[in-house]
C-alpha positions as a Markdown table, in Angstrom:
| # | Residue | x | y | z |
|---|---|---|---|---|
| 1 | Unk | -8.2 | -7.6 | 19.8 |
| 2 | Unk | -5.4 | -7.7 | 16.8 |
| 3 | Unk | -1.8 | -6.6 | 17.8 |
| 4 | Unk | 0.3 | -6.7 | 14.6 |
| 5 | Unk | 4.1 | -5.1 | 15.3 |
| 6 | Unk | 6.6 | -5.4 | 11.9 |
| 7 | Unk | 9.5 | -5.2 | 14.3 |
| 8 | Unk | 8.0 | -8.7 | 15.6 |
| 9 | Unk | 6.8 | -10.3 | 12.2 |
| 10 | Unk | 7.3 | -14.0 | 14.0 |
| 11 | Unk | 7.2 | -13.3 | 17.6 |
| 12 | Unk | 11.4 | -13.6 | 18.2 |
| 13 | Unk | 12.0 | -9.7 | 17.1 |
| 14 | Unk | 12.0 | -10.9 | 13.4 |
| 15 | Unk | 15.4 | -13.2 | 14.3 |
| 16 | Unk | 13.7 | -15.4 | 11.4 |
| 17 | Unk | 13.8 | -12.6 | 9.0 |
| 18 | Unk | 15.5 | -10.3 | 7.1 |
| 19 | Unk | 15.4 | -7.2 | 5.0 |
| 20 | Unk | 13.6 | -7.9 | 1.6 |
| 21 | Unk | 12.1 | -11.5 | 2.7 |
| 22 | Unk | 8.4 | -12.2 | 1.6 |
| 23 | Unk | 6.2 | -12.1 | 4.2 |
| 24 | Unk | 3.9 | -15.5 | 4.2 |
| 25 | Unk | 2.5 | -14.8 | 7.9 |
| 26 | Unk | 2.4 | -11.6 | 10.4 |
| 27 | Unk | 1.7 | -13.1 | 13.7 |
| 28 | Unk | -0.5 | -11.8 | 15.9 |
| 29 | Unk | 1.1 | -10.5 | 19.2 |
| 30 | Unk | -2.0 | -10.3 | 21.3 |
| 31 | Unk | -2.8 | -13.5 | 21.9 |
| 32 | Unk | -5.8 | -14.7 | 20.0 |
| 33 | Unk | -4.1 | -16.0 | 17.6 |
| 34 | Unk | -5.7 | -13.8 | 14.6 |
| 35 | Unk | -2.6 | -13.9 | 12.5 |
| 36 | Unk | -2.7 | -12.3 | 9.2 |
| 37 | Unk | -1.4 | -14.9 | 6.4 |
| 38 | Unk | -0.7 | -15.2 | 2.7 |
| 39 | Unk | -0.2 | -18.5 | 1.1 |
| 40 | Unk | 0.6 | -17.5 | -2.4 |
| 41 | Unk | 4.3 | -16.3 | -3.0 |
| 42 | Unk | 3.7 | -13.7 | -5.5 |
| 43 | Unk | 1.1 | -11.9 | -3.3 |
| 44 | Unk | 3.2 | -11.8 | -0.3 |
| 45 | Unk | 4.3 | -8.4 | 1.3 |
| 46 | Unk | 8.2 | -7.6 | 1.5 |
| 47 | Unk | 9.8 | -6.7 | 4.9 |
| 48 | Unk | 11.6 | -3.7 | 4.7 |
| 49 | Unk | 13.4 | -1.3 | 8.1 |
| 50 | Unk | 10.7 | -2.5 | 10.6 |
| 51 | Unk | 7.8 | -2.2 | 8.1 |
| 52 | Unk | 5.5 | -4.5 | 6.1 |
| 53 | Unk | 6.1 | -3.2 | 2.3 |
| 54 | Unk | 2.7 | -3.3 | 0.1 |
| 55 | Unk | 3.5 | -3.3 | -3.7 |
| 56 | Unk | 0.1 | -1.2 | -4.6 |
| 57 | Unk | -0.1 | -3.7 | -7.4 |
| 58 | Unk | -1.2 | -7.7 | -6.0 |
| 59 | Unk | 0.3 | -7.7 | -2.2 |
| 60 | Unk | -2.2 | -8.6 | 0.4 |
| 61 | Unk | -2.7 | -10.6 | 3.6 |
| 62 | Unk | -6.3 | -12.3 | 5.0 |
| 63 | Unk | -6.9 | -12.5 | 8.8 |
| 64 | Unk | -10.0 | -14.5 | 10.3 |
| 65 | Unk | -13.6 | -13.7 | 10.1 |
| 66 | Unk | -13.7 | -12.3 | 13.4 |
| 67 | Unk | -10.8 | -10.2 | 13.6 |
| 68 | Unk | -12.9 | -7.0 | 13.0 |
| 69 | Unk | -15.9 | -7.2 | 15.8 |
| 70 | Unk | -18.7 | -8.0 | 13.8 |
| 71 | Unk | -22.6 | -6.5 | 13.9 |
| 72 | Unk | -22.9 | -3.8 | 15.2 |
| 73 | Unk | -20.4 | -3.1 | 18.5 |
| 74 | Unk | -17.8 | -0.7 | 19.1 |
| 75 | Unk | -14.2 | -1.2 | 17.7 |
| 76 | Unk | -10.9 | 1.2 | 17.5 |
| 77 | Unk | -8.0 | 0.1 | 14.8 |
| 78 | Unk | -5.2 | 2.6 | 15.2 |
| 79 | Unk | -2.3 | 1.9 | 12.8 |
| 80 | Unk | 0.9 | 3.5 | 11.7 |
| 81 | Unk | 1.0 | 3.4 | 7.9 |
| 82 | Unk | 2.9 | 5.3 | 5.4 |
| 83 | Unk | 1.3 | 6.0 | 1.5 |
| 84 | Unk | 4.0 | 6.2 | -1.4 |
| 85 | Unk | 1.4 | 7.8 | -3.3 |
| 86 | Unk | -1.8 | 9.8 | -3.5 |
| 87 | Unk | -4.2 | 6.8 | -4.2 |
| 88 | Unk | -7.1 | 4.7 | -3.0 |
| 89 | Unk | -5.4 | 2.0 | -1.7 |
| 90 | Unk | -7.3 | 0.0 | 1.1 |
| 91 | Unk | -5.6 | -0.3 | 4.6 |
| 92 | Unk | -7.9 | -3.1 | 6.2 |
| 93 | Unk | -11.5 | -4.0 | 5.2 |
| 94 | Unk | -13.9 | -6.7 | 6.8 |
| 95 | Unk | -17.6 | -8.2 | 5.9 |
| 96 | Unk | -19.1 | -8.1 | 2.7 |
| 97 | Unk | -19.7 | -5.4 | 0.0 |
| 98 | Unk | -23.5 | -4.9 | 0.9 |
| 99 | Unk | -24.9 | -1.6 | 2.2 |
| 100 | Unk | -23.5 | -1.0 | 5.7 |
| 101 | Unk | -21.9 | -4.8 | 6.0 |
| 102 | Unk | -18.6 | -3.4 | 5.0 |
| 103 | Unk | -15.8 | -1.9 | 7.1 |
| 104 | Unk | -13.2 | -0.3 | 5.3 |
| 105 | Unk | -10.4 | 1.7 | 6.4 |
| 106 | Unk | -8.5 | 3.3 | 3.6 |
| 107 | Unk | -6.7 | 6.6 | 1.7 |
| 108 | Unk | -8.5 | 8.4 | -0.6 |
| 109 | Unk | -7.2 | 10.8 | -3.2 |
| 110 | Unk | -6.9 | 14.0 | -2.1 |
| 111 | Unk | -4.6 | 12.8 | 0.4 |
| 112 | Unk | -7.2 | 11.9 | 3.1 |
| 113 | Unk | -8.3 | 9.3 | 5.0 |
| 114 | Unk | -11.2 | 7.5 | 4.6 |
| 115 | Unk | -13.9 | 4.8 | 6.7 |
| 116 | Unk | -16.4 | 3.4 | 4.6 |
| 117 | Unk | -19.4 | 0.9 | 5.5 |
| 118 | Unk | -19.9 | 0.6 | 1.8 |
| 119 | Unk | -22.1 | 3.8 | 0.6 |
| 120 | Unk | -21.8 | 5.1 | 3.7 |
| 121 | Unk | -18.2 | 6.7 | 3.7 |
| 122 | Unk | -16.6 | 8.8 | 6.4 |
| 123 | Unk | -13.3 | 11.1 | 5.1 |
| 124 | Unk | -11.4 | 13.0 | 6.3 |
| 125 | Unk | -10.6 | 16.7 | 5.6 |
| 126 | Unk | -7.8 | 17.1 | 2.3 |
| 127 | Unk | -4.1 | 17.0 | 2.6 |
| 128 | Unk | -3.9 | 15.6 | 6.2 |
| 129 | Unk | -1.7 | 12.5 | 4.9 |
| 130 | Unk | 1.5 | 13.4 | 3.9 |
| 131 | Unk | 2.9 | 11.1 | 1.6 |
| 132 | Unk | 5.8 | 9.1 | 2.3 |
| 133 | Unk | 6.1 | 9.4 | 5.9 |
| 134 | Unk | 4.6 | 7.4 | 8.8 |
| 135 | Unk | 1.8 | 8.5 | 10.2 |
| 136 | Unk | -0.5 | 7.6 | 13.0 |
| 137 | Unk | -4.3 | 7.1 | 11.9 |
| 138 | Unk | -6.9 | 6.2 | 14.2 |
| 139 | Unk | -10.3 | 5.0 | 13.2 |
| 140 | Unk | -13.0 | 4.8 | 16.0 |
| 141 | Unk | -16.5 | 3.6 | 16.1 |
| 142 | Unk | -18.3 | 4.1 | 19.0 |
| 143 | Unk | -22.3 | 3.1 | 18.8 |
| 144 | Unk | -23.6 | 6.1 | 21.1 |
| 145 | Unk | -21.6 | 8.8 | 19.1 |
| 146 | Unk | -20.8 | 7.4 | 15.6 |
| 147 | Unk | -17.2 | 7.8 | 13.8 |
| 148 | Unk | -14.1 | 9.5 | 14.2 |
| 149 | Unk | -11.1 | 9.5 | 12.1 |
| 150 | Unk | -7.5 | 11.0 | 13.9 |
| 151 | Unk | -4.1 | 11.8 | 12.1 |
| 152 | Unk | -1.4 | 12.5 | 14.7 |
| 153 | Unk | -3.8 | 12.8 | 17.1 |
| 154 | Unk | -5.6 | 15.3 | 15.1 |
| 155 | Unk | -9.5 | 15.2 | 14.6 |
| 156 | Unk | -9.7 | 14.7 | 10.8 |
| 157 | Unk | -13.7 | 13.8 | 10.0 |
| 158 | Unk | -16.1 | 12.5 | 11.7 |
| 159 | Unk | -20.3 | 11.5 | 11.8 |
| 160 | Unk | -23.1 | 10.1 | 13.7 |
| 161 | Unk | -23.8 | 7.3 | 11.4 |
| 162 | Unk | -24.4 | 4.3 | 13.9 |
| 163 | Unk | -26.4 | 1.0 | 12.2 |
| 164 | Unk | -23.4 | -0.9 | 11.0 |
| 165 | Unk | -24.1 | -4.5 | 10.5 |
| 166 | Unk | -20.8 | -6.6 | 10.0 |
| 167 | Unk | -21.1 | -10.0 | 9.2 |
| 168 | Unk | -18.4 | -12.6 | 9.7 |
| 169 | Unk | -16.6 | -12.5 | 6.6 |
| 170 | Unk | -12.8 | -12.7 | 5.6 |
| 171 | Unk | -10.7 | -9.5 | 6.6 |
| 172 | Unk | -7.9 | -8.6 | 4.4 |
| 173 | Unk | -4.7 | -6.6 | 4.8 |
| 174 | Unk | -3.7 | -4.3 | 2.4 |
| 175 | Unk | -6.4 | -5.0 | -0.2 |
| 176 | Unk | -10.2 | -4.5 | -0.4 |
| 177 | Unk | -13.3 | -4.6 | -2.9 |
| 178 | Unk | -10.2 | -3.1 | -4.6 |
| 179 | Unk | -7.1 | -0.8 | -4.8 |
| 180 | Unk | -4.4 | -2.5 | -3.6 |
| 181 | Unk | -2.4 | -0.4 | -0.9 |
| 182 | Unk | 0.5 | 1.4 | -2.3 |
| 183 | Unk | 2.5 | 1.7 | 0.9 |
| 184 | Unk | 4.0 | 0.4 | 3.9 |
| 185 | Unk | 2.4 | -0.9 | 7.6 |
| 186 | Unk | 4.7 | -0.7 | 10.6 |
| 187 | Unk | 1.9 | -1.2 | 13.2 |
| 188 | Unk | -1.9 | -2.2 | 13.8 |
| 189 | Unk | -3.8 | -2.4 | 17.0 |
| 190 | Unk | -7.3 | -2.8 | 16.9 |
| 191 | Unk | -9.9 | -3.2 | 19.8 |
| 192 | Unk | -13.2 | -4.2 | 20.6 |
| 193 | Unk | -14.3 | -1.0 | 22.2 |
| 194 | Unk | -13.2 | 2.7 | 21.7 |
| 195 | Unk | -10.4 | 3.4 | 23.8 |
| 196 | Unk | -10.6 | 6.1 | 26.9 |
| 197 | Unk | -8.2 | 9.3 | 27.1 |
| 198 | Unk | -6.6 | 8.5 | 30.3 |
């Protein structure tokens, strides 16, 4: 599980921080420690109203190699995210850029949302993300039933494609196998199974 909240950046309701401070590590609030981190001060994200700011341009954070559950297992990453821009900018990706090794959760021109296990992508229908407001996405996997994709709670795409095979490999924040997210993350949850209605 992943529980990153911009409202806590360092676990004391950002008391550490303020508006327009670089961001060098986004701690994780639920308790495995899967913090997302960047070292290197010109790649850091910006804090900005109770949101992680991503310049579009060379901003990005890593988390560990097993923040994303790896093979192939069940997982839900919900997230409220905002994109300045019609683009491909990557929200999250984990594994390795090999057929179906690859999870990546990103927007797609068009204004759509996309999942892709690297030639295997899942989209969403066009015009469901409005630019420059935060939205609620939610990507699901489940290994009976295959991929979903929600916008504010609505059902945006979805398939039956279920042979994913993650490998432990670095995840990364805001950046992928490329297209460096033009926009702004206020919240990620992500879990290790899909999540029930009630």
């Amino acid at each position: 599980a992943l529980w990153l909240d911009a409202s806590n950046i360092d676990m004391g309701s950002n008391i550490t921080l303020s508006d327009g401070d670089a961001i060098s590590e986004w701690k994780d609030l639920s308790g495995n420690g899967k913090d997302a981190v960047q070292s290197t001060a010109t790649n850091q994200p910006v804090l900005s109203n109770q949101a992680i700011i991503f310049d579009g341009s060379d901003d990005f954070m890593t988390l560990a190699n097993d923040t994303m559950p790896i093979g192939n297992t069940d997982y839900e990453f919900i997230v409220i995210a905002k994109s300045h821009q019609d683009q491909a900018g990557r929200i999250y990706q984990a594994g390795v850029n090999s057929t179906l090794q690859a999870v990546g959760l990103r927007y797609t021109p068009n204004r759509k949302a996309d999942s892709y296990w690297w030639r295997n992508d899942l989209g969403t229908v066009e015009n469901i993300i409005d630019l420059n407001k935060f939205q609620l996405i939610e990507y699901l996997y489940d290994t009976d039933t295959g991929r979903k994709i929600y916008v504010d709670g609505e059902l945006g795409g979805q398939d039956s494609l279920t042979n994913r095979n993650t490998p432990a490999a670095t995840n990364y924040l805001g950046v992928g196998d490329c297209c460096n997210l033009d926009g702004e993350i206020r919240e990620i949850l992500m879990f290790d199974q899909v999540l029930s209605d009630a």
